[in-house]
C-alpha positions in Angstrom: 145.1 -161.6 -17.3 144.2 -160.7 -13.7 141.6 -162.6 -11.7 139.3 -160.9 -9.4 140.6 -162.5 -6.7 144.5 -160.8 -7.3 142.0 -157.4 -8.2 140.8 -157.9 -4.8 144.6 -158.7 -3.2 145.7 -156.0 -4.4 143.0 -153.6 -3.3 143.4 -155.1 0.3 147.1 -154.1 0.4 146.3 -150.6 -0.7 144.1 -150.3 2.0 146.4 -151.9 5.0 148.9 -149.4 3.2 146.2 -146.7 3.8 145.6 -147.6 7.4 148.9 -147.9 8.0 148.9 -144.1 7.8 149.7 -144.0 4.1 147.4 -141.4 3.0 148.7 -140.9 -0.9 149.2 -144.5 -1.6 146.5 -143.9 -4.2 148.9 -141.6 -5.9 150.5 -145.0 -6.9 147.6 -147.1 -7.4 148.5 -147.1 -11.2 152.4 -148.0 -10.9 151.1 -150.8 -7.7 148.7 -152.7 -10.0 150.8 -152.3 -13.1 153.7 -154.4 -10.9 150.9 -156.9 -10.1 149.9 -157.2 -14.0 146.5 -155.9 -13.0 145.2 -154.0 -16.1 142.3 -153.0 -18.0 139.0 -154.6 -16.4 140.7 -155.9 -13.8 142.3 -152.4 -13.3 139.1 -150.9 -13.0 137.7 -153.0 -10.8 140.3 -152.4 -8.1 139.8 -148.8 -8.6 136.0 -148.8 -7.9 136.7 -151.1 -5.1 139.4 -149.0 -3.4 138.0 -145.9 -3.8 134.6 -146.9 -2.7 136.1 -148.0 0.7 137.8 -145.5 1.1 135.0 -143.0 0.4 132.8 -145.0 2.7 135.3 -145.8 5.2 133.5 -144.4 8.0 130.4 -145.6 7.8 131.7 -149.1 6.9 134.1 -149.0 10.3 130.6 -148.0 12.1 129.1 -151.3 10.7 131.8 -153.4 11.3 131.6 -152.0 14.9 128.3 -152.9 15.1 129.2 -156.8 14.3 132.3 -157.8 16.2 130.6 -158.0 19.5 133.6 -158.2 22.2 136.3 -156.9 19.9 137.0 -153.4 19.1 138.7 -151.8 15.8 142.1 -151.0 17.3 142.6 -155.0 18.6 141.7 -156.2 15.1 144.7 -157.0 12.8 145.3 -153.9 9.9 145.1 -157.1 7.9 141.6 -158.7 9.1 140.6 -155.1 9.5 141.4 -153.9 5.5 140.0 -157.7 4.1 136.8 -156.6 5.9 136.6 -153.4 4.9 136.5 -154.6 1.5 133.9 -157.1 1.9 131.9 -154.6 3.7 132.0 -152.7 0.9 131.3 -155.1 -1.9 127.9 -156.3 0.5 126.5 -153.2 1.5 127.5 -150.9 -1.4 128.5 -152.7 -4.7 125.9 -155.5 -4.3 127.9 -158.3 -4.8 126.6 -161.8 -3.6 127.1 -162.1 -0.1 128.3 -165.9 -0.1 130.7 -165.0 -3.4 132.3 -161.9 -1.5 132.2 -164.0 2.0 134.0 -167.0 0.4 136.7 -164.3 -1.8 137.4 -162.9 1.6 137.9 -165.8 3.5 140.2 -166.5 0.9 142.2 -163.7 1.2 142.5 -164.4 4.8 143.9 -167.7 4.3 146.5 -166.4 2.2 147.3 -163.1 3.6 146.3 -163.2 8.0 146.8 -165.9 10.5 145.0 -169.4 10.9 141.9 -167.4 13.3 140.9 -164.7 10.5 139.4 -166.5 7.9 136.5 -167.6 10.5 136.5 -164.7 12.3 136.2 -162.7 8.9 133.3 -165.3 7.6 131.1 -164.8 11.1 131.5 -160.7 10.8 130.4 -160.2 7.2 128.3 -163.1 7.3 126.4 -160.9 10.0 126.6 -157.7 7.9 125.0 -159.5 4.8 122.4 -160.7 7.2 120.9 -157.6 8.1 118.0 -156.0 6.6 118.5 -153.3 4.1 117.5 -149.8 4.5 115.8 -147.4 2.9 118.7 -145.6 1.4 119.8 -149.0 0.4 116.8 -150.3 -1.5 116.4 -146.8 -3.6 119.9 -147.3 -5.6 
């Protein structure tokens, strides 16, 4: 069985597939996680997680923004960029644990980006978890 941590690999090559340009790689999401043996929970999982960034993709690149002081989108890696996105996501939307999804993404970007990202990814999210919630955020 899938760990949450290849749910979560895979979900960040969907989405570097997505920014890519790749627009109907969710047509294949089944047939891309069956390959990886990623099934049932696990499965589901990476669907919430995709489509939730994806659905929330532009106010998660607003909030990255927000957080990567002299860097801009376009100079990040699609690799870095998609691993963030995700964590974004799991902090601000899904509620996960900041420190678990910090520590899962750093992770990924020792497995997946170059020596630089993993701290670079832990000081950007670790800012995001960091900041107050709003409103919006405290009714769901």
């Amino acid at each position: 069985m899938a760990t949450r941590q290849q749910a979560r690999s895979a979900v960040v090559g969907l989405l570097y597939a997505y920014d890519l340009g790749n627009e109907t790689i969710a047509n294949f999401f089944d047939e891309i996680l069956e390959e990886q043996k990623i099934r049932n929970k696990q499965r589901d999982f990476s669907s919430e997680l995709f489509k939730g960034t994806i659905d929330n993709l532009d106010m998660l690149d607003a909030e990255l923004k927000k957080h990567l002081s002299s860097w801009d989108m376009d100079s990040i890696g699609k690799v870095e960029k998609a691993i963030m996105r995700l964590g974004a996501y799991e902090i601000m939307i899904a509620g996960t644990d900041r420190a678990i999804i910090i520590n899962e993404c750093v992770e990924l970007a020792k497995n997946l980006a170059d020596d630089k990202s993993p701290a670079f990814i832990n000081g950007v999210l670790d800012s995001i978890g960091k900041e107050p919630k709003t409103t919006s955020d405290e009714e769901e």
